[in-house]
C-alpha positions as CSV (number, residue, x, y, z in Angstrom):
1,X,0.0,0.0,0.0
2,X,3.3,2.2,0.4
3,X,3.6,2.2,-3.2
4,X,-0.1,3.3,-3.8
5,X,0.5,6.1,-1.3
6,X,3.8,8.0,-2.7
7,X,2.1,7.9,-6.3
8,X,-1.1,9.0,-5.3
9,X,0.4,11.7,-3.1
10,X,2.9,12.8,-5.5
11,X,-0.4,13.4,-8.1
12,X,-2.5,15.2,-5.5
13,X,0.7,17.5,-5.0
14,X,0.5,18.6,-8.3
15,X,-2.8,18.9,-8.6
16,X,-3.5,20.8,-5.9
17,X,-1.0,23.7,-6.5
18,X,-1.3,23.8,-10.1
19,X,-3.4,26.9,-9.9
20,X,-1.3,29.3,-7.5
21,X,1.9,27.8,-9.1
22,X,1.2,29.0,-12.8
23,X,-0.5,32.3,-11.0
24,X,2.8,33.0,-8.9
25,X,5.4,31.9,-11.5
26,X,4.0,33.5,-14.7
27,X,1.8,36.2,-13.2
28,X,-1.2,35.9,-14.3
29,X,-4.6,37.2,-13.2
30,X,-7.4,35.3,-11.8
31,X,-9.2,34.5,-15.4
32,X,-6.0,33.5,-17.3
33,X,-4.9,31.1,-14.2
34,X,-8.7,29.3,-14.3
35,X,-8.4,28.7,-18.0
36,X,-4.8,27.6,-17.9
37,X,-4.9,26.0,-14.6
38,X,-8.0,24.1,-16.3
39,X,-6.1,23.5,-19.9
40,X,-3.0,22.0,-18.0
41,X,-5.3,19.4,-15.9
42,X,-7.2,18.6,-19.1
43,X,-3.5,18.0,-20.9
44,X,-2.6,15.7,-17.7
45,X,-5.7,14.2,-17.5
46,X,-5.9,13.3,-21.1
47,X,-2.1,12.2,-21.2
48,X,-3.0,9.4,-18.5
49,X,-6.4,8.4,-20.3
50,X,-3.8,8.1,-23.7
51,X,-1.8,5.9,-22.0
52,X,-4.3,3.5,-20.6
53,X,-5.4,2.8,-24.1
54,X,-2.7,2.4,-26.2
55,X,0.4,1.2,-23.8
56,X,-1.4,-0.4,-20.7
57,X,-4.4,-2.2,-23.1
58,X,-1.0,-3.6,-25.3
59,X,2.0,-4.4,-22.4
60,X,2.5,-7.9,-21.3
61,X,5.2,-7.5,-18.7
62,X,5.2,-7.4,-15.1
63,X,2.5,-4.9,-13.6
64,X,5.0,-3.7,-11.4
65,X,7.1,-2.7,-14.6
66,X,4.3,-0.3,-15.5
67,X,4.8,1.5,-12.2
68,X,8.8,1.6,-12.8
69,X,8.4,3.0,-16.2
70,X,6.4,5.6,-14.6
71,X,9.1,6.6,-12.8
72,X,11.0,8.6,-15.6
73,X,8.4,10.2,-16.5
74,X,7.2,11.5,-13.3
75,X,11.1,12.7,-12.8
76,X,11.2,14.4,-16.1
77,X,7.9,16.4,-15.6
78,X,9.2,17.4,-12.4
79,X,12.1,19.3,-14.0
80,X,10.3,20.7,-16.8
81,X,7.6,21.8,-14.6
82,X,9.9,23.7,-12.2
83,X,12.4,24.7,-15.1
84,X,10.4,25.5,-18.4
85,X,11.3,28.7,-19.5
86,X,7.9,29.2,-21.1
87,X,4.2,27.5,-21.1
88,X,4.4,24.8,-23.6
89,X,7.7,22.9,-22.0
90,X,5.3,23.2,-18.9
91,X,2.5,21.8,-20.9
92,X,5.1,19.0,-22.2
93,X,5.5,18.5,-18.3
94,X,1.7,18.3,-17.3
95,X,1.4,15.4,-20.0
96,X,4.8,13.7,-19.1
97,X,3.1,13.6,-15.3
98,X,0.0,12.4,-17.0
99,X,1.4,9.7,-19.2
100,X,3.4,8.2,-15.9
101,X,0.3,8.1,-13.9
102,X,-1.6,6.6,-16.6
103,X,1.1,3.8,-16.2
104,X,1.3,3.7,-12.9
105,X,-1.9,3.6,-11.5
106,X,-3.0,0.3,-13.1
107,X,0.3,-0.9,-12.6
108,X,-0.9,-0.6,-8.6
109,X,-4.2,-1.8,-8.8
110,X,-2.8,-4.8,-10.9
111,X,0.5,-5.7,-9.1
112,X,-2.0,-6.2,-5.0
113,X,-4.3,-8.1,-7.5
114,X,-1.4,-10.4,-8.6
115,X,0.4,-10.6,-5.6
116,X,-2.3,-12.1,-3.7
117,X,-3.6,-15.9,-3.3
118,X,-7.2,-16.3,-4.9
119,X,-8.8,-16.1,-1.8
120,X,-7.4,-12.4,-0.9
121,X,-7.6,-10.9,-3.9
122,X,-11.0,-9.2,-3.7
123,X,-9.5,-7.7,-0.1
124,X,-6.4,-6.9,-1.4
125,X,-7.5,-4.8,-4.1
126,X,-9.9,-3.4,-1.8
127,X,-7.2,-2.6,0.8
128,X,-5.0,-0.8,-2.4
129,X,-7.5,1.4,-3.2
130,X,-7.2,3.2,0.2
131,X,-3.8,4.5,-1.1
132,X,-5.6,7.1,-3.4
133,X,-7.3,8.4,-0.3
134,X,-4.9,9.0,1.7
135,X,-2.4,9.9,-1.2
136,X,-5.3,12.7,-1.8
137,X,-5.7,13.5,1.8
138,X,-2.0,13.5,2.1
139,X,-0.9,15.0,-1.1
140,X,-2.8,18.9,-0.8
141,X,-1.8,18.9,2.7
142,X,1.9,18.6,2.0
143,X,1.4,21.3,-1.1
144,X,0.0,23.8,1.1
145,X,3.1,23.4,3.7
146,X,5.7,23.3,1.2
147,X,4.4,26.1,-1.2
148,X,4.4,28.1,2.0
149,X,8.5,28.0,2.3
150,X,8.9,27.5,-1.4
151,X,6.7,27.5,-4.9
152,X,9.2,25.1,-6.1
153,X,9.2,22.7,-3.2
154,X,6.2,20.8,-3.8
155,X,7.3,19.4,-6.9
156,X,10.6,18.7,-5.7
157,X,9.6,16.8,-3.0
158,X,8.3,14.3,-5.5
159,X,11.9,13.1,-6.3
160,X,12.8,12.3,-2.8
161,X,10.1,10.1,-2.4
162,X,10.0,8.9,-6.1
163,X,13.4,7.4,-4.8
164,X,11.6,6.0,-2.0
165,X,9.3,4.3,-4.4
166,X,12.4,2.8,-6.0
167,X,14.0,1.1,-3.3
168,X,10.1,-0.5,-2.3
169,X,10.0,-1.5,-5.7
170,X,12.9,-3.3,-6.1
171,X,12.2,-4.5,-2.0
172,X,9.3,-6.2,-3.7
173,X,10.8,-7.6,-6.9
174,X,13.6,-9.2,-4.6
175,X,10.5,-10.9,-2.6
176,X,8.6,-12.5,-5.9
């Protein structure tokens, strides 16, 4: 359920300071940061759907492989995000967020599935999806606390505990 937590909480960190982020860092007023704020969740959203019908409908491979390759791509939004000199590498990072949680949320869902007998499935899954409430509970908390020192500090406290979900990862391959 650790897993489920860090990726649901590093999505509800972005999500949650999307709007005051683009306001603060590009100065916009309160229209143009509804409409963009809006534009950029659509582009996220819409990246994850993309990639839950084309690459999760096709892969074969491990279910925990799905969450791994999210990995990159949650890095790499991270840095354009914070470092994009101008709205569209920020776009290119909403949808680089969106195509890795497109990957890695089924990737979750499927790997309790598969890594329980028969018998537990059903309360295995059931038990997984509490991760995307607390990772939503969790995740705007956390924003709110680290915008408050830093703009930038929500988003980069998604690489720490990105590593985090590394090490569990490969915790867990070692164990199957």
């Amino acid at each position: 359920m650790s897993i489920g937590i860090i990726i649901f909480t590093a999505f509800a960190l972005v999500q949650s300071i999307t709007a005051f982020y683009i306001q603060d860092r590009f100065g916009l007023d309160l229209d143009s940061t509804a409409q963009t704020t809006a534009l950029l969740l659509g582009t996220m959203a819409l990246a994850a759907i993309v990639s839950q019908l084309t690459v999760v409908q096709r892969y074969k491979g491990s279910a925990l492989n799905l969450i791994k390759f999210s990995v990159p791509l949650f890095v790499l939004s991270v840095i354009l995000i914070i470092f994009s000199p101008n709205f569209n590498l920020f776009y290119l990072g909403m949808a680089l967020m969106g195509l890795g949680m497109g990957l890695a949320s089924p990737g979750y869902t499927a790997s309790a599935s598969l890594n329980a007998d028969d018998q537990s499935q059903g309360a295995a899954v059931g038990l997984a999806m509490v991760a995307p409430g607390i990772g939503f509970a969790v995740g705007p908390f956390l924003s709110g606390i680290l915008y408050s020192f830093s703009m930038n500090l929500p988003f980069l406290f998604i690489l720490p505990i990105y590593l985090i979900l590394v090490l569990l990862l490969r915790k867990l391959e070692l164990l199957n």
